[in-house]
C-alpha positions, 0 to 999 in steps of 0.5 A: 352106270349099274355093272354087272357081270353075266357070269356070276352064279348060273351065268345064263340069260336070266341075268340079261332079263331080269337087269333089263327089267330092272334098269326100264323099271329104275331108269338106271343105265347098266352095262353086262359083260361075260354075258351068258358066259357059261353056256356053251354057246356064250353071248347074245342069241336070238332069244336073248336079242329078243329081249333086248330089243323089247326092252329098248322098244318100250323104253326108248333106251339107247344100246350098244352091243346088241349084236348076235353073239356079244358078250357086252351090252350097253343099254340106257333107258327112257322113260316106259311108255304103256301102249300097244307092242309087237314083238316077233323072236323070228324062231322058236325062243321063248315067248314066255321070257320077252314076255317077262322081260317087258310085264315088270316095267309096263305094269308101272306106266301111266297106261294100258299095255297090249304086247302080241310076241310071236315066237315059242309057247311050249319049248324047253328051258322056260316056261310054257304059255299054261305056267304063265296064265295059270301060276305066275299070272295068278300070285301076281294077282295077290301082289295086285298086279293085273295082266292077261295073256291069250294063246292065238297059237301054239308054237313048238321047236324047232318051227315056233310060230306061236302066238301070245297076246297080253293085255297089262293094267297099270298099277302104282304099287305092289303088295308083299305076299306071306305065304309060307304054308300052302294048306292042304291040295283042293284039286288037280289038273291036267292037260294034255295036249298035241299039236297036228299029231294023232290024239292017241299021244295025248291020250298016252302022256295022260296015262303014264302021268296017272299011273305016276301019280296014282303010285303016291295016291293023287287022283286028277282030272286031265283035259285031252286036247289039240291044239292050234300050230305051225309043225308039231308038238306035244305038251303036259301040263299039271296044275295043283290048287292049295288052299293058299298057294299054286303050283304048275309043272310041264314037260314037252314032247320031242323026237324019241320020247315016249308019250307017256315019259311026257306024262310021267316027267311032268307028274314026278315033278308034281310029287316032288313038290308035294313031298317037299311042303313048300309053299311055292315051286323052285321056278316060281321063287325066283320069277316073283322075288324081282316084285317083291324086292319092289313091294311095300313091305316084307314077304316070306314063303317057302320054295320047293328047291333053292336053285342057282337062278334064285340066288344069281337073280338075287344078285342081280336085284341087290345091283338095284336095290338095298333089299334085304333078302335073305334065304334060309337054306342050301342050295338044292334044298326046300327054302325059306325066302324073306324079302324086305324092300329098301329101294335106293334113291 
């Protein structure tokens, strides 16, 4: 049985789902404990609960400890089985990051996978459903790994109620990507959207994102839209095309924020990226590395920010794998990541 401390590095949730990943991936028993044990709210919640029944779902696994509020799980797996899954949060949790938990190990079935998770599609602390479609989805297509997702409905906090539905090929292998120079930016992207508010929101978060981005000279093309939802929200999404990269970044509307600070928040962090060179932003790196230390051969790239998920994500693969990763920069700092797979027998 594989140990692993919850608490180590940033101690959030991404230690729960990627160890979930990887132990349906590997078929390898583990047991977290002090999960979550930084947070202020420690243990299991709803979102994380979420995870850990998907992941049971699809592999069979017997567990214990999954319970609201645990710090400790015991989780043993089957073999995963490609199929058809539903999976409803019950709140407004991240769609995104059940999700996630789940694509690693059913893209290595012997058969087609559609998964339906109803719950939240654009709320804080992850990644919209846009990121998802239009930049993880996307670098997974260079490693050869092919999925879909489909947004039936939005869902916002606090209500949730969103609708996501992917559709995950099987595949035997996955390939090393070197991208370590992004080129020069051929177009960028934007939506903006509102979800059962008055289209003049979505008109304003547009606005106070172009006159950031205008400030450093970017020019874009905005999508001003409404969409499908149960309650209300709002959300900009900016997505920047290079030659040889992608990268997306969002912000969310809510109670007391001005429309055009949703803008705003999402343009600034574009430019951020942008000043920095990299070639992959700070929340891609850290959601492709558990793929790469499972490819064929090594891969390199740079990212925007070295953070505490990237390296605790680390962490967690090396529990896994002899992988040889390694990180040529501080945290806090543009990076480069290199990644030589070694999996253990």
């Amino acid at each position: 049985m594989i140990e692993i401390d919850g608490g180590i590095g940033e101690g959030g949730g991404q230690i729960l789902r990627t160890a979930l990943s990887l132990s349906c991936y590997f078929e390898k028993s583990i047991r977290i404990f002090n999960i979550r044990a930084k947070r202020k709210n420690p243990g299991l919640q709803p979102q994380h609960l979420a995870c850990v029944k998907a992941a049971q779902l699809i592999s069979g696994a017997e567990v214990k400890g999954d319970s609201l509020g645990s710090l400790e799980l015991l989780f043993t797996p089957g073999k995963v089985k490609g199929g058809f899954y539903r999976f409803d949060i019950g709140t407004a949790g991240s769609a995104s990051l059940v999700l996630q938990t789940v694509l690693l190990p059913l893209c290595f079935t012997d058969d087609e996978s559609q998964v339906i998770i109803t719950g939240g599609t654009h709320v804080p602390w992850s990644p919209p459903f846009h990121y998802l479609r239009d930049v993880f989805l996307l670098l997974l297509e260079k490693l050869g790994i092919h999925a879909e997702i489909h947004l039936e409905r939005a869902g916002f906090y606090p209500k949730g109620g969103g609708i996501i539905k992917a559709l995950i090929k099987p595949v035997s292998s996955v390939s090393s990507i070197v991208i370590e120079d992004r080129g020069s930016l051929k177009t960028l992207h934007a939506i903006s959207a509102v979800g059962n508010l008055p289209m003049s929101i979505a008109q304003r978060q547009k606005n106070g994102a172009f006159e950031a981005l205008k400030a450093y000279g970017f020019d874009a093309e905005a999508e001003v839209i409404s969409i499908s939802c149960i309650g209300q929200g709002t959300f900009f999404f900016i997505l920047g095309e290079f030659e040889h990269s992608i990268a997306g970044f969002s912000s969310i509307g809510e109670r007391g924020k001005r429309a055009e600070e949703v803008g705003r928040e999402a343009a600034e962090e574009f430019i951020k990226f942008h000043l920095s060179g990299a070639s992959l932003d700070k929340r891609l790196a850290d959601q492709i590395v558990p793929y790469l230390a499972l490819s064929n051969s090594r891969s390199s790239f740079t990212t925007s920010e070295v953070t505490e998920h990237l390296l605790t994500n680390i962490e967690v693969i090396k529990k896994f794998t002899d992988a040889d990763i390694k990180i040529e920069a501080g945290t806090g700092r543009t990076g480069r990541v290199s990644i030589a797979p070694d999996i253990k027998l």
